[in-house]
N, C-alpha and C positions, 0 to 999 in steps of 0.2 A: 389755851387762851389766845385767842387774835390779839394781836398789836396793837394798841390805845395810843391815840397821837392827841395833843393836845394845841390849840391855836397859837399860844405865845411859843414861837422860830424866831430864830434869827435870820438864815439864809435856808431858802428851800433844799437846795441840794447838799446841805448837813445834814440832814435826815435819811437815816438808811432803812430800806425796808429791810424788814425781816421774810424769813420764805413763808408763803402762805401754808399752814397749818389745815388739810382740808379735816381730817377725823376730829379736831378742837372745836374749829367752825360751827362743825356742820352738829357735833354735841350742842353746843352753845346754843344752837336756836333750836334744836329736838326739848332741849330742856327749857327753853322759853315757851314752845309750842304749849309741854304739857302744864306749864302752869297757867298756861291761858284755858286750856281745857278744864284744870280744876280749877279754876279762879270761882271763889265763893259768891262775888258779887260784880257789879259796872264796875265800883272803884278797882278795886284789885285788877279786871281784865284790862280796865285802861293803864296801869301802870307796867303790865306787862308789855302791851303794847309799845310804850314809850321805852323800854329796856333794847326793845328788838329794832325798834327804830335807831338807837345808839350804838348797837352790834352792829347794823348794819353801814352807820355812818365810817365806823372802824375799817369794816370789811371796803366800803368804796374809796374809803381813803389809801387802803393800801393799793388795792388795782388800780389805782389813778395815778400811784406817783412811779410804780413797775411803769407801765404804759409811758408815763413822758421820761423814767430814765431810759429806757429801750427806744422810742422813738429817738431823742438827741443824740443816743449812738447806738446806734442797733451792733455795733463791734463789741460792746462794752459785755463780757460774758457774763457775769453774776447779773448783769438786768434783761438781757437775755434768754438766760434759762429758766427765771423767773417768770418772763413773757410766757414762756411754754410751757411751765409751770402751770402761771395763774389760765391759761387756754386749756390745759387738761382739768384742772378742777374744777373750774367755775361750773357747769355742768350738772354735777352732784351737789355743790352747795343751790344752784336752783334747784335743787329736785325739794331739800328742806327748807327753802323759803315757799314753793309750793307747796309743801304740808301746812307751815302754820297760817302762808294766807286762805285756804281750805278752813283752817279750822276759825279761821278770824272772821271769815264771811258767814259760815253758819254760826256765828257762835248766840248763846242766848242772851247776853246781854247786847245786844246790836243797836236799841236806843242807847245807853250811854255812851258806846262805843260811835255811832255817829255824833251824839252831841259833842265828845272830844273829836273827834277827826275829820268830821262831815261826810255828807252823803257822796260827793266824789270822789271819795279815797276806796269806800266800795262799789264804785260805778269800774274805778280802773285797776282795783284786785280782780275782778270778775272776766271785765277785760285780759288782763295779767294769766290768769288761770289756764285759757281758752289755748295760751301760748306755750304751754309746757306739759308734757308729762314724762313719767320715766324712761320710757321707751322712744324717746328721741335722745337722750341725753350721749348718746356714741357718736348720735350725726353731730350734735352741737358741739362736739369736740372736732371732730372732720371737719364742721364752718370753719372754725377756729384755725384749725393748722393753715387751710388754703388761704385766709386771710395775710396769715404769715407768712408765706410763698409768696404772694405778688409782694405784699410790705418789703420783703428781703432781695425781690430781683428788683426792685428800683433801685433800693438805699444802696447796692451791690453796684448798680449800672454806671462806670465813668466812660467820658466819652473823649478822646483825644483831640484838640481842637486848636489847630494852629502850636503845635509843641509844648502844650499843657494840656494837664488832663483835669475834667471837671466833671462834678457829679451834673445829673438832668434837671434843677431845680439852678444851678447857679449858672447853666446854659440860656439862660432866660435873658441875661445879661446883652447875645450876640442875637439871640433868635427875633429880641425886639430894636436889632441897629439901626440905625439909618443909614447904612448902606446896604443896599440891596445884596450884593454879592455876599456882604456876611451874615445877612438872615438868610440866604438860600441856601450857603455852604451848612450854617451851624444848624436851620432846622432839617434839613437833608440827612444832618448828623445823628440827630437827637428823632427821627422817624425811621434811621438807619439800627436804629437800636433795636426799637418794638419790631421792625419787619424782621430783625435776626431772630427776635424771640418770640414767631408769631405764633406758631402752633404750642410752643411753653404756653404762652398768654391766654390762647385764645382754651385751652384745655383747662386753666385751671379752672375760667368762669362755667369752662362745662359741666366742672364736678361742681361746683357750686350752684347751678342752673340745678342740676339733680340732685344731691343732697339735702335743698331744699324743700325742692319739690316733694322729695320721700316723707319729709319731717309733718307738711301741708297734709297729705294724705294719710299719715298714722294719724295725726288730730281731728281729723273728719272735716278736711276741706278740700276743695276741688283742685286748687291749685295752692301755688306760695301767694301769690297775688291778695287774697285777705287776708289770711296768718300775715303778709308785711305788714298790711297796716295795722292789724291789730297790734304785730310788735312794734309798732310806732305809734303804739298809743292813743288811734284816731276813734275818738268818739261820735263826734258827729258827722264826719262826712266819710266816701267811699269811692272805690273807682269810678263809677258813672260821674259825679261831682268834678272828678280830676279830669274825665274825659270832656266834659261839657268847659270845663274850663279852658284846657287846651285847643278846642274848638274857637274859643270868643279871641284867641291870644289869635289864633290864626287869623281871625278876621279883622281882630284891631290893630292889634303889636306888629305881626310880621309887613305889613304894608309901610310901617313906620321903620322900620331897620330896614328893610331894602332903600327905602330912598336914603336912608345914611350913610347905607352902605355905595350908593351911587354918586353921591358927594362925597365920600371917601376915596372912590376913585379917579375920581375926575380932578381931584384935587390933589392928589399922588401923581399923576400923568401918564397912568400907564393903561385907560381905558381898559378894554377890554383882556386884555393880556395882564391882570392883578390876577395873582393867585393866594393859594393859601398862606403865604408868609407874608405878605404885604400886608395884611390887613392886622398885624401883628403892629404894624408904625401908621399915625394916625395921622403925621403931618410930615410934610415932605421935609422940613427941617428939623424931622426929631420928634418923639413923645419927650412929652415933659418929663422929666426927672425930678425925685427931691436935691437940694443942696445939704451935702455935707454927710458927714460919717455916721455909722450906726448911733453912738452915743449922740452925736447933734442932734440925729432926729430925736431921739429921749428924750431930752432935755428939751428940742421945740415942741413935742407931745406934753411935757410938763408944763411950759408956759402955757399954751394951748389950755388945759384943764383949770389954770389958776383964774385965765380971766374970763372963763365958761360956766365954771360951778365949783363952789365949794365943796359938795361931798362927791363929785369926780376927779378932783386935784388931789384932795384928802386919801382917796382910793388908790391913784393909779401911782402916788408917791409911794405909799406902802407897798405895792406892786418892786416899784423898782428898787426900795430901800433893801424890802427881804428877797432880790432876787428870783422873782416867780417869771420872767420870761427868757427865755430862749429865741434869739432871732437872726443870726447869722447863717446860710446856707454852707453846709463843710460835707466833705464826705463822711460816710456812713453815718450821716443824719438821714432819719426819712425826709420825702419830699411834703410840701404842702404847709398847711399851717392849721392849727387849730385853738382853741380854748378849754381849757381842763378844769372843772372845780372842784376841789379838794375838801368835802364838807367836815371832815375832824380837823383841817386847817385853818376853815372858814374863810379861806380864800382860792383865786382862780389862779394858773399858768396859764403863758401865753407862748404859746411856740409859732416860730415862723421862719421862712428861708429867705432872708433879707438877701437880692441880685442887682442892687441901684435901680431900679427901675419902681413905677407908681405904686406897684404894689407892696412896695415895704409899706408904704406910709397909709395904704388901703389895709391891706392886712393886718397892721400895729391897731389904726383904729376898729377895724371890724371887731376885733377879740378882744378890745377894750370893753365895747357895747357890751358882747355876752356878760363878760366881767363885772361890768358895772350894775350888770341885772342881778346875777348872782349874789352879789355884794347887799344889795339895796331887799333881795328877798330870801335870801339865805338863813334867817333866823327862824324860820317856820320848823315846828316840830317834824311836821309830816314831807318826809324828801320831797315827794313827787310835787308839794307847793310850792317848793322855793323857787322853780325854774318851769315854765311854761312847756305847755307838751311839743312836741316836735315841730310841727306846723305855724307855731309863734314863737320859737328861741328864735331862730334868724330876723325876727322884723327888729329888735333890740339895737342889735349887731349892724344891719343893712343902715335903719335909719340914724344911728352915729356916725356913718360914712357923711350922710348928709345935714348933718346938723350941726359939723361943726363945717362946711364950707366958709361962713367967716375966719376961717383960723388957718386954710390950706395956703396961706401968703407965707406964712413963719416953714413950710416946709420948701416950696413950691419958687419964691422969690418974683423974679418978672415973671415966669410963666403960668402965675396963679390963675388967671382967665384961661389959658392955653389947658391947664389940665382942667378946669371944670366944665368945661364944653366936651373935653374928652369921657371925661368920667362920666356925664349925663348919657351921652352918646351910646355908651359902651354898659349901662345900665338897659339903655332899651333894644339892642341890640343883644345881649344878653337871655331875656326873656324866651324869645324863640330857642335858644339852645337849649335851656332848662327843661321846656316842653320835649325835643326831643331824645334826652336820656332819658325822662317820666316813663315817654311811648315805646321808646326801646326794652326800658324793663317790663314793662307791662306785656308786652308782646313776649318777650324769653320767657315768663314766668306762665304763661298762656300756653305758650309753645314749648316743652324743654325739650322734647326730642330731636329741636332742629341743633344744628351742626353749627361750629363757631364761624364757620364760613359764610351760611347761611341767614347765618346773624348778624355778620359785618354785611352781605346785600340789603338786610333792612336798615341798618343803621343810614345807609347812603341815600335806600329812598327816603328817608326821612327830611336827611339834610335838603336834600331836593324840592322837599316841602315847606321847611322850615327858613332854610336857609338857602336860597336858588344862586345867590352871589357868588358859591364857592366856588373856585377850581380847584383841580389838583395838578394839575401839566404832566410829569414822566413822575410823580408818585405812586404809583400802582398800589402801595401797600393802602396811601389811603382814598385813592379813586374806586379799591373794592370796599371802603368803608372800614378803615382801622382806627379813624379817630377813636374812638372809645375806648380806646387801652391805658387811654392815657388817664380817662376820669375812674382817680379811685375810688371814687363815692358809688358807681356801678358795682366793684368786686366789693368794699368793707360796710358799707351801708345802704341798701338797700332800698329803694322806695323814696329817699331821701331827699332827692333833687330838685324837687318838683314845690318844697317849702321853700327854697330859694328863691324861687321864682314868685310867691305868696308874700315873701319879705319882701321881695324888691316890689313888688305894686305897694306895699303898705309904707316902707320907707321913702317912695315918691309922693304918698300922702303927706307925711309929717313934713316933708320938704317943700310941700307946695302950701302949706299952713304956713312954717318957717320965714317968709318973703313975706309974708302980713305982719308978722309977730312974733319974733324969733324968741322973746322970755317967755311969752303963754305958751306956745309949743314945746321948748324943752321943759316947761314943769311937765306939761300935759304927758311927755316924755319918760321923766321921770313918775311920773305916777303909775302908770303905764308901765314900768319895770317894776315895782314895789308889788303888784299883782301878785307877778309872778304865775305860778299855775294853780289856781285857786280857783278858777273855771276853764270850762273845754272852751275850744278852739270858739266857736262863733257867739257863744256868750261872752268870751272873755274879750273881743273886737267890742262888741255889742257896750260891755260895760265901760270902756277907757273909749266911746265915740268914735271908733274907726268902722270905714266901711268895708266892707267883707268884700276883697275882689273877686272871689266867685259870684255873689251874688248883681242882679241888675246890670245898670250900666256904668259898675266903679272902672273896668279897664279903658270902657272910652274915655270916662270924665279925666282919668288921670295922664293917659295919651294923651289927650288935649293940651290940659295943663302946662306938662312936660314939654314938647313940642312948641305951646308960647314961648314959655321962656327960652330953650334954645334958639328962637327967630330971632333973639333980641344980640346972636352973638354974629360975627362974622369973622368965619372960619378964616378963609383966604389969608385975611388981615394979620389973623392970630399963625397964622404960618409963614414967618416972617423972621 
């Protein structure tokens, strides 16, 4: 029997998992399978249905809470071995959730079975299907390990700096100083790393470049490049959509972050001689900072939600009552930050690598947003509705960065205006980068034969495209194009990067509504999160009144937008 977790915790991390059980599992839904097979009637197949839905909530509540003990300390051995563990099995337990969504998609009650569950619950079994069979389930384990290998040489990686030693996530601290000499030393340090470990690096994304590609081609696809997105759940749109997109970014976006990036440096004072660590400090007297210690920020995130919304004060209390976030940067934590929902908990964790700098209090609220979606749509019977498919979780998340701009004073203090010119700034300046990790994977997964070397010269001409501002001076490691070692979202997910970039257009929507009408937009907000995934991606825009930035002319109207209000500020001023 799997592990049954129930939502009434006290603290999250009282909760010990048990090791995953694969031959119980993987009975437990063989035996759900067959009673769907013999189910005499609708009713009866629908109750089974609902059975396998609660195994299966079981089953992601254990892999979810392995995953954030092993993330906050990958040292930790018992969550650990569980990690490698749950990476060997998961595998075979999908091989028999692909049996019984096989037998749930033919099955002959299929009217009842959609009047309980609706039509796109088998639009993205069918989908689902396409992405598995038994005969990859050895490479799915080989994903899995490499995934582990880059995870384990980060959280692994300390870097000596100035007679302390610090992991690469709390490096973040000196790499965005205002003094020059300690961003050039520390990021010199922390690129001194990846150039030590570059043929490590650049080999494991090789075997992942081909492991996948193998998996693409036993499923009867040309390359990984569909099989991604179909493992990302993409219904309605496809690489041409993404290509055309990053097209219009080129024509509208990147003209707009070059000039930023030209008043960035002119405003720094180092013209032409700004390289790539400068653009790390936004004002010659400092990036803004929050005031005060990790708990301060809490508790200003607390205030924050009490005089924002009732059922996001209500939420992100229980958050901090039961202990669901993690956010201080320590060694042998992984790096990065994410949000985790825990559906047999019925709620999220929030992990994050709190380094005094904006992005604690960036990060804190981003995985709020997901959180608070989760929260607000998590009681849907059918998993895949509670949380929107891939391409809409980040607009949640993106657009809580901006909607609570009235409240960034409670972290921010006098430099409240100093960071929101920053933050905008660095939003649209952002977009071009998003585009090219998109392009970079799209092309490896097009190309797998090429070489990791081969790989870092496309990455550069990209940047070159995307981003012509950059230098790199005597970095050789990333003048041949090593940035991308660092963005883990290329080795653990895949295809991924490019929603980021679809969040940030749609949460500069909600934010340029906001300036009119800040109570109608956060309900329209919050409605907008209660969705959840109960429609694919451009229906479900279509239903909550957002316009689809792929489509027409949403990147200009929003450029625009954006770009007003930043005229209204005066930089110089605010770097002072």
């Amino acid at each position: 029997m799997i592990q049954h977790f129930k939502p009434g915790f006290q603290h999250l991390e009282d909760i010990k998992v048990e090791p995953l059980d694969k031959e119980a599992i993987i009975k437990e839904i063989d035996s759900l399978d067959e009673k769907l097979v013999q189910a005499k009637d609708g009713e009866e197949a629908v109750k089974v249905v609902k059975e396998y839905f609660a195994l299966n909530d079981d089953l992601q509540t254990a892999v979810c809470l392995i995953n954030i003990r092993y993330t906050v300390n990958t040292k930790d051995e018992y969550y650990h071995k569980l990690n490698d563990e749950r990476n060997e099995i998961l595998p075979a337990i999908q091989e028999a959730t692909n049996r019984f969504d096989k037998d749930f998609y033919h099955s002959s009650f299929r009217k009842e079975l959609v009047d309980a569950f609706g039509e796109l619950y088998f639009e993205q079994v069918a989908l689902s299907r396409k992405t598995f069979s038994p005969e990859i389930r050895d490479d799915l384990v080989e994903e899995n390990k490499l995934v582990r290998q880059y995870t384990d040489l980060l959280a692994d990686g300390l870097i000596e700096f100035r007679g302390e030693k610090y992991s690469i996530p709390q490096m973040g601290r000196f790499t965005t100083s205002r003094d020059r000499e300690t961003r050039k030393e520390a990021s010199g340090l922390v690129w001194g790393f990846y150039t030590q470990h570059d043929e490590e690096i650049g080999r494991i994304y090789d075997r992942r470049i081909h492991v996948r590609d193998r998996m693409a081609k036993k499923l009867g696809f040309k390359n990984y490049l569909p099989l991604g997105y179909a493992r990302r759940g993409r219904l309605d749109w496809d690489e041409k959509d993404a290509k055309e997109y990053r097209e219009k970014i080129l024509k509208y976006v990147v003209p707009l972050a070059n000039k930023i990036r030209d008043a960035q440096k002119e405003r720094l004072g180092y013209g032409e001689d700004t390289h790539f660590y400068d653009y790390a400090i936004f004002y010659k007297s400092g990036n803004p900072t929050p005031k005060g210690t990790c708990e301060e920020l809490v508790q200003d995130a607390k205030t924050r939600y009490q005089e924002l919304s009732p059922v996001a004060s209500k939420y992100f209390d229980f958050m901090v009552d039961h202990h669901c976030l993690d956010l201080l940067a320590k060694p042998g934590k992984s790096g990065g930050g994410y949000r985790e929902y825990i559906p047999g908990l019925k709620t999220s964790f929030i992990f994050a690598n709190f380094n005094g700098t904006s992005d604690d209090v960036d990060t804190l609220t981003h995985e709020f947003g997901h959180s608070l979606q989760g929260f607000l749509g998590g009681d849907r019977i059918v998993p895949s509705y509670r949380c929107p498919g891939r391409e809409c979780a980040e607009m949640h998340s993106r657009s809580m960065e901006y909607l609570t701009y009235p409240y960034r004073k409670l972290f921010f203090k006098q430099d409240d205006a100093k960071y929101r010119y920053q933050h905008l700034c660095d939003a649209i300046t952002f977009i071009p980068y998003g585009c090219i990790v998109d392009a970079f994977q799209a092309k490896a997964y097009e190309n797998p034969d090429r070489t990791w070397q081969e790989r870092k010269a496309y990455w550069r001409s990209l940047e070159k495209e995307y981003l012509p501002y950059r230098q790199y001076g005597d970095c050789k490691f990333l003048e041949e194009g090593g940035y991308w070692y660092r963005q883990g979202h290329i080795f653990q997910n895949p295809l991924y990067y490019l929603d980021y970039t679809i969040a940030q257009v749609v949460s500069l929507e909600f934010f340029s509504e906001s300036l009119q009408d800040p109570k109608k937009t956060f309900d329209k907000y919050l409605s907008f999160c209660s969705l959840g995934g109960t429609l694919p991606f451009r229906k479900l825009l279509k239903k909550a009144n957002i316009a689809n930035p792929m489509d027409g002319d949403t990147l200009k109207d929003v450029r625009n937008s954006i770009w007003n209000y930043l005229s209204d500020f005066n930089p110089d001023e605010l770097d002072k």
